[in-house]
PDB file of N, CA, C, O and CB in Angstrom:
ATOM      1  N   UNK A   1      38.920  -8.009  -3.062  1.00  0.00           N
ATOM      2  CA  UNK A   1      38.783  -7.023  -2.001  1.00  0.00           C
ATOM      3  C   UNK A   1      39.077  -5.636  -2.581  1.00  0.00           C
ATOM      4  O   UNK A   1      40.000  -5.581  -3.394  1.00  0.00           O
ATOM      5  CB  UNK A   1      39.737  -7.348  -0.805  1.00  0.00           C
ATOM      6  N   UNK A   2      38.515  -4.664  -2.320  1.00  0.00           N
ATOM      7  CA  UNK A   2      38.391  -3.377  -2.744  1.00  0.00           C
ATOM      8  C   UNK A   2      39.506  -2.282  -2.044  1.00  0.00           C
ATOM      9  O   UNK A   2      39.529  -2.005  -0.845  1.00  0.00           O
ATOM     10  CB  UNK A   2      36.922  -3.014  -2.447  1.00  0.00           C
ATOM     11  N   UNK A   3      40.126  -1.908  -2.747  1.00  0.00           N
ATOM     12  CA  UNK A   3      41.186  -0.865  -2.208  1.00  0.00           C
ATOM     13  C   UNK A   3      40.783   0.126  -1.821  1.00  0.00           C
ATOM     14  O   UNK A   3      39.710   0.600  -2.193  1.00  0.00           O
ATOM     15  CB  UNK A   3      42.081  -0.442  -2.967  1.00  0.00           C
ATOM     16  N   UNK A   4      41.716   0.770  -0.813  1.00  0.00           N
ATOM     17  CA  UNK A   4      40.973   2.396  -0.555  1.00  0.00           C
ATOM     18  C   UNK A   4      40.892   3.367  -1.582  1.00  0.00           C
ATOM     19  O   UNK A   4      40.388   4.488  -1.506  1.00  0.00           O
ATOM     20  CB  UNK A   4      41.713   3.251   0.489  1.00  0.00           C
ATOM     21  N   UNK A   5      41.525   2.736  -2.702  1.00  0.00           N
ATOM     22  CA  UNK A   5      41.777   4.037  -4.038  1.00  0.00           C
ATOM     23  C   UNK A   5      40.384   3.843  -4.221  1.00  0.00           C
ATOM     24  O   UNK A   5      39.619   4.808  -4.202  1.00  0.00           O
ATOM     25  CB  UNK A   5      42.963   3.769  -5.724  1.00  0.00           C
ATOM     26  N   UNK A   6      39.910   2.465  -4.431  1.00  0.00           N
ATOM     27  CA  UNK A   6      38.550   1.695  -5.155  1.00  0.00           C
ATOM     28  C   UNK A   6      37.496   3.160  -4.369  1.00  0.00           C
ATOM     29  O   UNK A   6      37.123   4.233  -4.844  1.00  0.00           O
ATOM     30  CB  UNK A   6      38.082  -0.603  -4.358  1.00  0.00           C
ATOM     31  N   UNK A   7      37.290   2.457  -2.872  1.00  0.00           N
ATOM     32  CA  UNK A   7      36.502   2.786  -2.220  1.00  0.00           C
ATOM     33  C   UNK A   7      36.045   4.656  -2.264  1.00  0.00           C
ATOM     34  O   UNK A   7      34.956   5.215  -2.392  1.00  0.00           O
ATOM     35  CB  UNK A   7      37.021   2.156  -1.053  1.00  0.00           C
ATOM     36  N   UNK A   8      37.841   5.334  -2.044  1.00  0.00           N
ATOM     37  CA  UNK A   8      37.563   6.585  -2.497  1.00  0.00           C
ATOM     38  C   UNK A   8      36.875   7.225  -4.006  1.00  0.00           C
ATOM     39  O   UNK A   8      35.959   8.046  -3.976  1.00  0.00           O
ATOM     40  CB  UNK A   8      38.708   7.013  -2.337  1.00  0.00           C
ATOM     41  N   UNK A   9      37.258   6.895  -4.832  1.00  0.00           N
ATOM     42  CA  UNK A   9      36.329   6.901  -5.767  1.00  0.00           C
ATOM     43  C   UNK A   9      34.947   6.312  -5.920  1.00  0.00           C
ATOM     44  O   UNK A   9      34.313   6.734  -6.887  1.00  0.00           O
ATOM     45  CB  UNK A   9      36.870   6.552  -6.539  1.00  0.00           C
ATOM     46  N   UNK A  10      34.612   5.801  -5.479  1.00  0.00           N
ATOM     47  CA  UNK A  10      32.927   5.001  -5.046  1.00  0.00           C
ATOM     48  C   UNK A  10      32.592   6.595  -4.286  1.00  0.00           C
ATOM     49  O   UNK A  10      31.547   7.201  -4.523  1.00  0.00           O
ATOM     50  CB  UNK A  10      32.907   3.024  -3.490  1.00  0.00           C
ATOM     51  N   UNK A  11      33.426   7.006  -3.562  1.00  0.00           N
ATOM     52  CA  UNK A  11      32.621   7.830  -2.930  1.00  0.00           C
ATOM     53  C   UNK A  11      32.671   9.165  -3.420  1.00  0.00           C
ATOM     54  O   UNK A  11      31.882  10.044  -3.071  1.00  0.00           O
ATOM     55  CB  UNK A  11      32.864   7.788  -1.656  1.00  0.00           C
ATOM     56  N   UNK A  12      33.439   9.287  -4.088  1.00  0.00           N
ATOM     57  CA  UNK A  12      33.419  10.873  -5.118  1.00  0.00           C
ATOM     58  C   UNK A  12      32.435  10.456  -6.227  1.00  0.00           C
ATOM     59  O   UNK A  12      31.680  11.352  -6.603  1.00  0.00           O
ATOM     60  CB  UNK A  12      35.215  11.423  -6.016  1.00  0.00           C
ATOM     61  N   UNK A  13      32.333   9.460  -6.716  1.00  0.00           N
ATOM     62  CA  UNK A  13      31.040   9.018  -7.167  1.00  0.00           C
ATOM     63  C   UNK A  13      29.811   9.732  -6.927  1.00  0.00           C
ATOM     64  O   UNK A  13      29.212  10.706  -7.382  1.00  0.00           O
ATOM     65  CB  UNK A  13      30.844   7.878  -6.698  1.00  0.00           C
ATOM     66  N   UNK A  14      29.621   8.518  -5.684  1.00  0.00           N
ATOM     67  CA  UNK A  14      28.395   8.941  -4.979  1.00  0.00           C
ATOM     68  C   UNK A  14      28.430  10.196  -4.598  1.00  0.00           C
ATOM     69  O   UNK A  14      27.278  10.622  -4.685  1.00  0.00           O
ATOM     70  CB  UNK A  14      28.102   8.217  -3.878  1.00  0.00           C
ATOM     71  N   UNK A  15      29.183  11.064  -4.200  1.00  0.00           N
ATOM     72  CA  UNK A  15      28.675  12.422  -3.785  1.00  0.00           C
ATOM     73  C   UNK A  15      28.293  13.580  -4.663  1.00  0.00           C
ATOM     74  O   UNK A  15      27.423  14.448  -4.585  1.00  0.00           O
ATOM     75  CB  UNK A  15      29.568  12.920  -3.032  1.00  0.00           C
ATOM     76  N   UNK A  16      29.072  13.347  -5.372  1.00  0.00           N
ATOM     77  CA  UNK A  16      28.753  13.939  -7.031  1.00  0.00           C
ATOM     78  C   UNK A  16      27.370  13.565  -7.602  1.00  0.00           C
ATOM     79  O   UNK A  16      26.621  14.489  -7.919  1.00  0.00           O
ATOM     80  CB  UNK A  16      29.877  13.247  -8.211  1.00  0.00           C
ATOM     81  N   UNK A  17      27.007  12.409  -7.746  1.00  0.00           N
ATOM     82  CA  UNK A  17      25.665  11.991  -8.350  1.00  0.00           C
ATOM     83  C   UNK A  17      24.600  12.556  -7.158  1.00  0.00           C
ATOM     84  O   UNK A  17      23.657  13.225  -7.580  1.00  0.00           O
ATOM     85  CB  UNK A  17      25.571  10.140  -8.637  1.00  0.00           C
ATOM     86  N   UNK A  18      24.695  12.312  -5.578  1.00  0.00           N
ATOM     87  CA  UNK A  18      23.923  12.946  -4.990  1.00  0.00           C
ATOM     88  C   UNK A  18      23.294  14.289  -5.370  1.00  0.00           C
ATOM     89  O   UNK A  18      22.166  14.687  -5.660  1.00  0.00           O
ATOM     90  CB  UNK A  18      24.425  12.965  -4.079  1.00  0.00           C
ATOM     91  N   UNK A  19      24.692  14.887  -5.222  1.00  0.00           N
ATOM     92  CA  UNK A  19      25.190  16.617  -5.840  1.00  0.00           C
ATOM     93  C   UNK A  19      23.792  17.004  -6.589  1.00  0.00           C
ATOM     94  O   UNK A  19      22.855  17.750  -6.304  1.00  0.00           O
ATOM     95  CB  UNK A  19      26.845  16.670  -7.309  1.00  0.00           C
ATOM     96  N   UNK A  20      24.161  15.964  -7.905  1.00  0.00           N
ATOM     97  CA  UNK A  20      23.493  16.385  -8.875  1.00  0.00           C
ATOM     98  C   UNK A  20      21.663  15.835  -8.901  1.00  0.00           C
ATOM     99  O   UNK A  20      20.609  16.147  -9.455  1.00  0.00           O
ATOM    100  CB  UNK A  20      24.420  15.898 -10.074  1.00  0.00           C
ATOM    101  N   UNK A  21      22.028  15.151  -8.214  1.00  0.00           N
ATOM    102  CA  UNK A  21      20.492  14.871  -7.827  1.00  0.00           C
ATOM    103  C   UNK A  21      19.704  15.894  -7.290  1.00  0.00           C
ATOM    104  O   UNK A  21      18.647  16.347  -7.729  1.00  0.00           O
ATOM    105  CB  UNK A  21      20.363  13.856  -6.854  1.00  0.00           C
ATOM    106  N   UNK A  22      20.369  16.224  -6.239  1.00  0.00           N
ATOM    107  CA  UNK A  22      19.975  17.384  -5.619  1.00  0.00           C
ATOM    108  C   UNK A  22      19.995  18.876  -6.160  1.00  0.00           C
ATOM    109  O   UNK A  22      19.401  19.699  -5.464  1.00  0.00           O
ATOM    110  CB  UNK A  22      20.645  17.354  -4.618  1.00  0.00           C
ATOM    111  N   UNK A  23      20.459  19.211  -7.036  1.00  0.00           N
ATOM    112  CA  UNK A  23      20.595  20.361  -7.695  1.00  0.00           C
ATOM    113  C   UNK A  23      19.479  19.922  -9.385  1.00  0.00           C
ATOM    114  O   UNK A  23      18.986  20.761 -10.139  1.00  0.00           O
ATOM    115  CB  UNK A  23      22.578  20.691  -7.869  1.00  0.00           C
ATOM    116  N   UNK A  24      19.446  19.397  -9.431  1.00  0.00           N
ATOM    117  CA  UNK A  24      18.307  18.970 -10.353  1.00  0.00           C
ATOM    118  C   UNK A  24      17.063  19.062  -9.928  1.00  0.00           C
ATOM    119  O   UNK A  24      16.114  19.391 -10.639  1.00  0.00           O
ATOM    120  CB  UNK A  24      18.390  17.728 -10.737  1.00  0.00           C
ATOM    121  N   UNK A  25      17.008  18.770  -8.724  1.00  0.00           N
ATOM    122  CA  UNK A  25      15.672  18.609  -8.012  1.00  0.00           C
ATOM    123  C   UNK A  25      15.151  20.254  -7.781  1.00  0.00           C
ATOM    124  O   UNK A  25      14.061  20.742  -8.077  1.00  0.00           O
ATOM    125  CB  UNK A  25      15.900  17.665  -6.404  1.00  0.00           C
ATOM    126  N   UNK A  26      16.524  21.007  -7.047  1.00  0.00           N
ATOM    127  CA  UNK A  26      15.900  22.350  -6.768  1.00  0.00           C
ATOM    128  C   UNK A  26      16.068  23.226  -8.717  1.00  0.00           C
ATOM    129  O   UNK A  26      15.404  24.250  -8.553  1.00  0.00           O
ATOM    130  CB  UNK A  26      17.123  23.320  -5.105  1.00  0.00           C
ATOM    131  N   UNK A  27      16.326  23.244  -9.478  1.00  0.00           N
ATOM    132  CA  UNK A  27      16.399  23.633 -10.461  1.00  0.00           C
ATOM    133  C   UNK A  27      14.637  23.487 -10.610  1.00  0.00           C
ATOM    134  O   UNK A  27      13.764  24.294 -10.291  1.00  0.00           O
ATOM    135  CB  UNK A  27      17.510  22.917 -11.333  1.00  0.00           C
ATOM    136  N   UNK A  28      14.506  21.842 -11.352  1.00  0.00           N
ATOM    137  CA  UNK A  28      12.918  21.580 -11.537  1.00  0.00           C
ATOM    138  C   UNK A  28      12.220  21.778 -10.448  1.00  0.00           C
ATOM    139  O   UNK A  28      11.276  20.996 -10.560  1.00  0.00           O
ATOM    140  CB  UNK A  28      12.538  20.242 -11.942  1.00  0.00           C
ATOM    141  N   UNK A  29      12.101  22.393  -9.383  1.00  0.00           N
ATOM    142  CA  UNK A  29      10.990  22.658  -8.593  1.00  0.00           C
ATOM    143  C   UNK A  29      10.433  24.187  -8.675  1.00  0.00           C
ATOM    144  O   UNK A  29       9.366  24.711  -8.354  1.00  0.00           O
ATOM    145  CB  UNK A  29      11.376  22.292  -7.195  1.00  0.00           C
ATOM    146  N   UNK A  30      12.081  24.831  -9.460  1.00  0.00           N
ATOM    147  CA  UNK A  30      11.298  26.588  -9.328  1.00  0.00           C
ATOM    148  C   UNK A  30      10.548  26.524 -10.946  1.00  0.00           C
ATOM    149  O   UNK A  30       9.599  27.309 -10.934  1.00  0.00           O
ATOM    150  CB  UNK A  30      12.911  28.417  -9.175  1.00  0.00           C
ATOM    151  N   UNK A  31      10.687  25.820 -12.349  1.00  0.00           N
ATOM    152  CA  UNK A  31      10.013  25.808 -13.182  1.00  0.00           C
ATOM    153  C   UNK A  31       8.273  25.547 -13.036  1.00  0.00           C
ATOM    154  O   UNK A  31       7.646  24.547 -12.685  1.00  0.00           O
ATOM    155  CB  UNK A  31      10.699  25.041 -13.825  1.00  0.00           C
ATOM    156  N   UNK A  32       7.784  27.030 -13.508  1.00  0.00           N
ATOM    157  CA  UNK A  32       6.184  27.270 -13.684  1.00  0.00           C
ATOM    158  C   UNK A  32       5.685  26.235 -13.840  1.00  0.00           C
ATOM    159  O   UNK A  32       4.726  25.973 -13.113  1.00  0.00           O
ATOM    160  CB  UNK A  32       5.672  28.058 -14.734  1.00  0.00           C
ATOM    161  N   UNK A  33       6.215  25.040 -15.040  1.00  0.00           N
ATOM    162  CA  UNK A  33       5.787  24.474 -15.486  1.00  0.00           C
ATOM    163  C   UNK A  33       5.584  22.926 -14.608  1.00  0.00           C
ATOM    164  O   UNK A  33       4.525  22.404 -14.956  1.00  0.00           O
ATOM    165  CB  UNK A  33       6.347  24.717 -16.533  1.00  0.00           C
ATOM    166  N   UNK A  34       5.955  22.519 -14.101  1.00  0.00           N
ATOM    167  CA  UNK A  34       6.273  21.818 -12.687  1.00  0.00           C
ATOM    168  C   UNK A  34       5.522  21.789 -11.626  1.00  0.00           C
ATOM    169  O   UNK A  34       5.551  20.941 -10.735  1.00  0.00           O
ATOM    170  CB  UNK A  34       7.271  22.250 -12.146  1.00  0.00           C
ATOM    171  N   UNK A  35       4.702  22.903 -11.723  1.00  0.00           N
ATOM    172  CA  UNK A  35       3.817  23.218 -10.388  1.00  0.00           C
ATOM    173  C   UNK A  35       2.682  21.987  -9.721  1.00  0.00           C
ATOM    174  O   UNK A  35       2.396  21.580  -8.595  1.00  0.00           O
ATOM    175  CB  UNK A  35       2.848  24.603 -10.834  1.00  0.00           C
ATOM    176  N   UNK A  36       2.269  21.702 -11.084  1.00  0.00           N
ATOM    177  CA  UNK A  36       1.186  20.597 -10.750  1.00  0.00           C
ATOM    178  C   UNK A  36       1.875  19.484  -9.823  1.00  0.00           C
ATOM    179  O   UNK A  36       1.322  19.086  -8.798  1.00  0.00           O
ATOM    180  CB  UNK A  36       0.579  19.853 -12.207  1.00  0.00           C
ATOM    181  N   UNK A  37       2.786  19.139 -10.140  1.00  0.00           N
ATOM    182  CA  UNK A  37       3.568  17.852 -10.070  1.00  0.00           C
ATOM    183  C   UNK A  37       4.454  18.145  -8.233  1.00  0.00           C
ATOM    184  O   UNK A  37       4.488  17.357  -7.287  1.00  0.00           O
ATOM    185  CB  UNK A  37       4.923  17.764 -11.822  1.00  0.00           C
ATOM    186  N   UNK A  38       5.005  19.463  -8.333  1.00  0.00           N
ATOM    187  CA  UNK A  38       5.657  19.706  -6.643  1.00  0.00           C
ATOM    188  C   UNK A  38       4.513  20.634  -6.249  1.00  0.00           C
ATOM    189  O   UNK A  38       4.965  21.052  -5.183  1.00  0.00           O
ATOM    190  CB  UNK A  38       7.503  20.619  -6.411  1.00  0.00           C
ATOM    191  N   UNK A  39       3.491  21.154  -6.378  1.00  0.00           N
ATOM    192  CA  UNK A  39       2.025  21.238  -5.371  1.00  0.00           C
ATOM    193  C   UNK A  39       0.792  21.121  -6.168  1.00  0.00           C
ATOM    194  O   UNK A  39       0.354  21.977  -6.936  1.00  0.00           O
ATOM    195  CB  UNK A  39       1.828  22.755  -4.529  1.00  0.00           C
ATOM    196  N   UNK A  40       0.304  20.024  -5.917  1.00  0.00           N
ATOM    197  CA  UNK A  40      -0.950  19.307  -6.633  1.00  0.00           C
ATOM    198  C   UNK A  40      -1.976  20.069  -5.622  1.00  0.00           C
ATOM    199  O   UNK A  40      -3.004  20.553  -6.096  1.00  0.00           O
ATOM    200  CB  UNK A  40      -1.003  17.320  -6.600  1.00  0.00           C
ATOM    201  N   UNK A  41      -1.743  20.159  -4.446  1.00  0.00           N
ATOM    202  CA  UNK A  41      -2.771  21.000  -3.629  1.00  0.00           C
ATOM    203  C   UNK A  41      -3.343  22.193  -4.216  1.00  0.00           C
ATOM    204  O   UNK A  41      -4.540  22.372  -4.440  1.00  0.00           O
ATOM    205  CB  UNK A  41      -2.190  21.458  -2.413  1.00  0.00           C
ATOM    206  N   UNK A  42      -2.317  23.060  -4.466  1.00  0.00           N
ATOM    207  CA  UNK A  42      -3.013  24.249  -4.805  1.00  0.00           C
ATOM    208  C   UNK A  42      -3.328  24.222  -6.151  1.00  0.00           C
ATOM    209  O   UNK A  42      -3.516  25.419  -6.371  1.00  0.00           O
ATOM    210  CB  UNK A  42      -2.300  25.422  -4.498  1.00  0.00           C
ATOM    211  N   UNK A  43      -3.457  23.809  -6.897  1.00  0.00           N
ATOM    212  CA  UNK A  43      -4.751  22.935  -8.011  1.00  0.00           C
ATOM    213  C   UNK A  43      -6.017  22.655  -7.591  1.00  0.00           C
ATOM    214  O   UNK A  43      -7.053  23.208  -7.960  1.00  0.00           O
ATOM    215  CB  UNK A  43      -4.407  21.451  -8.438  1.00  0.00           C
ATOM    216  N   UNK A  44      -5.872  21.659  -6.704  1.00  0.00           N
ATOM    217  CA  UNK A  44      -7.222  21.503  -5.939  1.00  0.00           C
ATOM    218  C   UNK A  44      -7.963  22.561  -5.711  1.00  0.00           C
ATOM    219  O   UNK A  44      -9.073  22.834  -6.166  1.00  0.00           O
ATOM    220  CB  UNK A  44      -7.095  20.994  -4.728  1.00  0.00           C
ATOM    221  N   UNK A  45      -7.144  23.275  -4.819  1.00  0.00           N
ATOM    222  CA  UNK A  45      -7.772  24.580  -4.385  1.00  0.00           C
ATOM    223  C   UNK A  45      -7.814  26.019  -5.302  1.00  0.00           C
ATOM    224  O   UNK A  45      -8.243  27.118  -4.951  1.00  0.00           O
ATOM    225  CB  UNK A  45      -7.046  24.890  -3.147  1.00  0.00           C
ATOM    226  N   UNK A  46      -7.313  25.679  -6.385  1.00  0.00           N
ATOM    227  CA  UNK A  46      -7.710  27.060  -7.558  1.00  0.00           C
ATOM    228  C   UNK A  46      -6.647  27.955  -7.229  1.00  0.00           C
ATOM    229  O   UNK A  46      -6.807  29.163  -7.400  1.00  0.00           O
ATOM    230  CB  UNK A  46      -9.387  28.011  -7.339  1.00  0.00           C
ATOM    231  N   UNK A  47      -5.200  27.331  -6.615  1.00  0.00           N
ATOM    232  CA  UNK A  47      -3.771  28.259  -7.224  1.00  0.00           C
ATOM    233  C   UNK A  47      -2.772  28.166  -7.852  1.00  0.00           C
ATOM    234  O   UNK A  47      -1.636  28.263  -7.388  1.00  0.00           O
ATOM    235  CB  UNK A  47      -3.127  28.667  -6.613  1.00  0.00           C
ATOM    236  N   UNK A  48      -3.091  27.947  -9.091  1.00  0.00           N
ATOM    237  CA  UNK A  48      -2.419  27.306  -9.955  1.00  0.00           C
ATOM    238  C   UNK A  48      -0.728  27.792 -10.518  1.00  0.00           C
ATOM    239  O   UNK A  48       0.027  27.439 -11.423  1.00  0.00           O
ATOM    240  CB  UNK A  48      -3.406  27.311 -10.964  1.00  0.00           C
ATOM    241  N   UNK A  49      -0.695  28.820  -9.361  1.00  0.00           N
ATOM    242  CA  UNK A  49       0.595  29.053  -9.483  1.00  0.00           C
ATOM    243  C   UNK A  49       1.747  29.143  -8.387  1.00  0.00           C
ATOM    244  O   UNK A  49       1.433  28.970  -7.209  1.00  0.00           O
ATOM    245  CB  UNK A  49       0.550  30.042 -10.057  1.00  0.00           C
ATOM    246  N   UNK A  50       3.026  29.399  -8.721  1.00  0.00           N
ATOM    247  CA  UNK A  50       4.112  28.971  -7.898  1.00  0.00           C
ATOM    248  C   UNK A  50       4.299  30.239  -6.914  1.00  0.00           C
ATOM    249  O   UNK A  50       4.243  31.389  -7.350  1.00  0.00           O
ATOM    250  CB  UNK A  50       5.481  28.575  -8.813  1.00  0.00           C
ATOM    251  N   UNK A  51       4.517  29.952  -5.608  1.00  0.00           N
ATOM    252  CA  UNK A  51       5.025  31.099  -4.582  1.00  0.00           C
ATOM    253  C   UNK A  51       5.828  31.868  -5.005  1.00  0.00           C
ATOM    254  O   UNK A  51       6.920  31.588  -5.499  1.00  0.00           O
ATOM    255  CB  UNK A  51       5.622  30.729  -3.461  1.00  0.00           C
ATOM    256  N   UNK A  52       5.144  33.384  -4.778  1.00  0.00           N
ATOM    257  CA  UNK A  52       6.299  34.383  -4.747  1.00  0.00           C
ATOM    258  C   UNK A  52       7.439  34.843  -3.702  1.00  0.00           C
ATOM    259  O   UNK A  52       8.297  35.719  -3.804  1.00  0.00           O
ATOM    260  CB  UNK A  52       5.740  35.384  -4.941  1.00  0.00           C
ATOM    261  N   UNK A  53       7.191  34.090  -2.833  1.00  0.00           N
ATOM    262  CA  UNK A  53       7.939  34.209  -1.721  1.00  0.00           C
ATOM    263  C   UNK A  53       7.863  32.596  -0.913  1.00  0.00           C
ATOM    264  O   UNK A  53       7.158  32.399   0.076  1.00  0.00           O
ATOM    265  CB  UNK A  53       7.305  35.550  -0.829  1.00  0.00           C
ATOM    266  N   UNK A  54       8.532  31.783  -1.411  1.00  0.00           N
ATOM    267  CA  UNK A  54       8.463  30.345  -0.935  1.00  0.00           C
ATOM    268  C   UNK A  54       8.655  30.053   0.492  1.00  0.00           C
ATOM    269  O   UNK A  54       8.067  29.182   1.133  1.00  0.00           O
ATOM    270  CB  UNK A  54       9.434  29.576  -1.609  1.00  0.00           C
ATOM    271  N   UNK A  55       9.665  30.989   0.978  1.00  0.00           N
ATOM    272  CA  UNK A  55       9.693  30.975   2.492  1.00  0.00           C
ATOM    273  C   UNK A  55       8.587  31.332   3.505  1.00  0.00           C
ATOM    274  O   UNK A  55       8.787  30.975   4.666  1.00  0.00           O
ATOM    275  CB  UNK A  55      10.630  31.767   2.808  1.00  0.00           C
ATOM    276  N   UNK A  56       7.356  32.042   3.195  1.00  0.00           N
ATOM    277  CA  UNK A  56       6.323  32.140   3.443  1.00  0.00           C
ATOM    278  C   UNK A  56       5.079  30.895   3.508  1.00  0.00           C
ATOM    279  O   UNK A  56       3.958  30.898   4.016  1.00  0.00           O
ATOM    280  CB  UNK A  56       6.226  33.009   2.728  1.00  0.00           C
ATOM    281  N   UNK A  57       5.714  30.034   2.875  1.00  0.00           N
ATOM    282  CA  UNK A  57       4.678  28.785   2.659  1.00  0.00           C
ATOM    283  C   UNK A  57       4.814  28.078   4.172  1.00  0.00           C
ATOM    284  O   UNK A  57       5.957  27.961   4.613  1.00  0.00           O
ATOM    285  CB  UNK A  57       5.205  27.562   1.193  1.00  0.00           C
ATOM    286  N   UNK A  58       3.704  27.607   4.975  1.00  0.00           N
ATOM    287  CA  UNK A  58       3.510  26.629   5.904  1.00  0.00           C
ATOM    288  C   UNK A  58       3.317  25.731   5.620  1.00  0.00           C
ATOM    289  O   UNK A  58       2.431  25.821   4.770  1.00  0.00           O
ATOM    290  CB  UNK A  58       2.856  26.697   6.592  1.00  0.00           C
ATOM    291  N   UNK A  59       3.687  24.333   5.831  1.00  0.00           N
ATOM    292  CA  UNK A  59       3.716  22.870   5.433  1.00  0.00           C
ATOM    293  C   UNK A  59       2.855  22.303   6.327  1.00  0.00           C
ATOM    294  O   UNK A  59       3.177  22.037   7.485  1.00  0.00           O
ATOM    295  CB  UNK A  59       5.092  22.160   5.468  1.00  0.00           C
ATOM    296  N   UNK A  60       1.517  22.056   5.741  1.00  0.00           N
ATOM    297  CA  UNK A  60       1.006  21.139   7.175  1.00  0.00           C
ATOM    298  C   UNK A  60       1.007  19.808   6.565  1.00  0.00           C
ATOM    299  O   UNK A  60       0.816  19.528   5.381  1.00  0.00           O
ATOM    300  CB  UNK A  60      -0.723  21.518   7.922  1.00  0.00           C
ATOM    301  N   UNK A  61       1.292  18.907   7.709  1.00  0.00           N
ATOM    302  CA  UNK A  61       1.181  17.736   7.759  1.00  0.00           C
ATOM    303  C   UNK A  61       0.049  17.329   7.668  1.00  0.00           C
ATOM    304  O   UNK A  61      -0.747  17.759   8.503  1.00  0.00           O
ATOM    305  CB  UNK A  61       1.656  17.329   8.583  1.00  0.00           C
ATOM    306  N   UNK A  62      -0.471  16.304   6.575  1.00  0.00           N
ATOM    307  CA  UNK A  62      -1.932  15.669   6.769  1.00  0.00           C
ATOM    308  C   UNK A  62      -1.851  14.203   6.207  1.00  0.00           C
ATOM    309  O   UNK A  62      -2.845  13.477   6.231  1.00  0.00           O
ATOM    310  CB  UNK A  62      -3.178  16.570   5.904  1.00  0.00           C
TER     311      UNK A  62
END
């Protein structure tokens, strides 16, 4: 049976690895080089480059 010491550490664990999941993710999404891969759309459509103002982007659902 697992102690609460156990359990608390499982979860500083996990929040940490989340952490870093998540901060990895937004790191590689602002690299140029990346673009294809987090918007394959605007490839399709001949913009082969990353927003200058990302908050400006509309997300449609399709």
């Amino acid at each position: 049976m697992a102690t609460v010491e156990d359990l608390g550490v499982s979860a500083v664990i996990n929040i940490i690895s989340a952490f870093a999941f998540l901060l990895a993710f937004a790191v590689l999404r602002i690299q140029p080089i990346n673009d294809k891969v987090y918007f394959p759309k605007w490839y399709v459509m001949g913009r082969p480059r990353s927003p200058e103002r990302p908050e400006r982007i509309q997300w449609q659902i399709s």
